[in-house]
C-alpha angles and dihedrals in degrees: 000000000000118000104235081213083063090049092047097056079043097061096037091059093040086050101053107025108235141036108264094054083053093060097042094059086046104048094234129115114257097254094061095058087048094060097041089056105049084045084054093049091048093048089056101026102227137103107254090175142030122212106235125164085254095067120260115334118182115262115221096282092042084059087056089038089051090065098053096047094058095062092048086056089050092052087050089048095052092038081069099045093052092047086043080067104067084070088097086171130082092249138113128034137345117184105205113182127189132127127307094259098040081055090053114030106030102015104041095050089055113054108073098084082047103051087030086067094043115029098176094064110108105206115197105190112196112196098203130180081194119069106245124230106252089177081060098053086246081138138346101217123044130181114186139155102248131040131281123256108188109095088225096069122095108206150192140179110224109166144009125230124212128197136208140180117257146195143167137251102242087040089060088040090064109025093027120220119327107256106230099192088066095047095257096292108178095022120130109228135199117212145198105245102262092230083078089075111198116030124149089259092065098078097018111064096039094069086063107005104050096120088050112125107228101220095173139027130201140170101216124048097231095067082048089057089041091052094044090042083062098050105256101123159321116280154150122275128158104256090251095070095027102057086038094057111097107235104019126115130201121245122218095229120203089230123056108265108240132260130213133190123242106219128190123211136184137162110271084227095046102044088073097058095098101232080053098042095044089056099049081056097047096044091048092055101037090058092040086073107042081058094123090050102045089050109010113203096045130119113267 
């Protein structure tokens, strides 16, 4: 019969593709998952990788393997889900993952009356760029901008987030205001890292601000308020951070400013563990009413 443990090292290096990542996820040294997969070869006599310049990609029964191991790993998953259950208190630990500015703006201020009522409850908050793997227990709680597409999700939106363009007062002092006839030209522009793919910047600023010079890049919309605080430069921020930043003005664009949905998600096994159950609740609540201020101009 197969060792789950074997299974474990085995996704981890199919995941990742080579065998430091691997240890890395796993919190052991390389040579140590080295030395668990060529064991686990050996115990099944067959070949699961193949060395390629690359890292470790799957060989033909890996692949297979691959498949199998992944519903074992589903079975595991849902055998602590179900054990995580017998915890009927609201005690113990809740993962919640979002974005770096919906932690610290919308979710941290919230949370004293929460953990006040409930002091052992042991939050962990993970502000990640990445979208964590909720199927996988990475978290238990997650709060993003676009749907869920794994089936095991359940899923709600609960708010919705408006953007705007922003400046400061010392930066329209000495440039003036972008001229937005003339698609921004001279303007100095702040911008999302372009390694984040798809953000709400992306198809917005070009219709109007397609002359604009980008001075500065970042990859979370706080730094972005800090730098045109400072008087760097324009650039997008969702309303929340943007009419809460000391010094910065909005800007009346030409073209709509976007919109984007604020989904929860949580695993259809792990939303009815109570600690789990009584924050979705909480959260939900707690952002519902902070609506106005996440996308000004809609409907209470």
């Amino acid at each position: 019969m197969l060792d789950w443990d074997d299974l474990r090292y085995f996704l981890a290096v199919a995941r990742s593709g080579s065998l430091s990542a691997a240890a890395r996820f796993l919190a052991v040294a390389q040579p140590t998952v080295g030395r668990r997969m060529n064991a686990f070869e050996r115990k099944l006599g067959a070949k699961l990788f193949l060395a390629t310049p690359g890292g470790q990609a799957l060989s033909a029964t890996g692949r297979r393997m691959l498949v199998h191991a992944e519903q074992m790993e589903q079975g595991a998953l849902a055998a602590e889900r179900v054990a995580a259950g017998r915890d009927v208190g609201l005690s113990g630990p809740v993962i919640i993952t979002a974005s770096e500015w919906m932690l610290r703006s919308v979710l941290g201020p919230l949370l004293a009356p929460f953990l006040a009522s409930h002091p052992a409850l042991r939050l962990e908050l993970l502000a990640e760029a990445r979208h964590v793997n909720l199927v996988r227990r990475e978290a238990d709680i997650a709060l993003r901008p676009s749907k869920f597409e794994q089936p095991e999700i359940v899923q709600r939106q609960i708010a919705v987030i408006g953007f705007g363009l922003y400046a400061s007062d010392s930066y329209l002092a000495r440039y003036g205001a972008p001229d937005f006839e003339r698609q921004c030209e001279g303007a100095a522009l702040i911008g999302m890292s372009e390694s984040l793919g798809k953000v709400p910047d992306v198809d917005w600023l070009p219709a109007f601000a397609s002359r604009a010079r980008v001075v500065a890049r970042t990859n979370g919309r706080e730094p972005m308020a800090t730098m045109a605080a400072a008087g760097i430069g324009i650039t997008c921020l969702p309303r929340f951070i943007g009419d809460a930043t000391h010094g910065l003005r909005w800007l009346p664009t030409p073209v709509p400013a976007p919109e984007r949905a604020l989904w929860l998600g949580a695993h259809r096994d792990a939303r009815t563990i109570p600690r789990v159950k009584a924050s979705i609740a909480f959260l939900s609540e707690g952002i519902a009413r902070l609506r106005a201020a996440l996308c000004p101009g809609t409907a209470e």
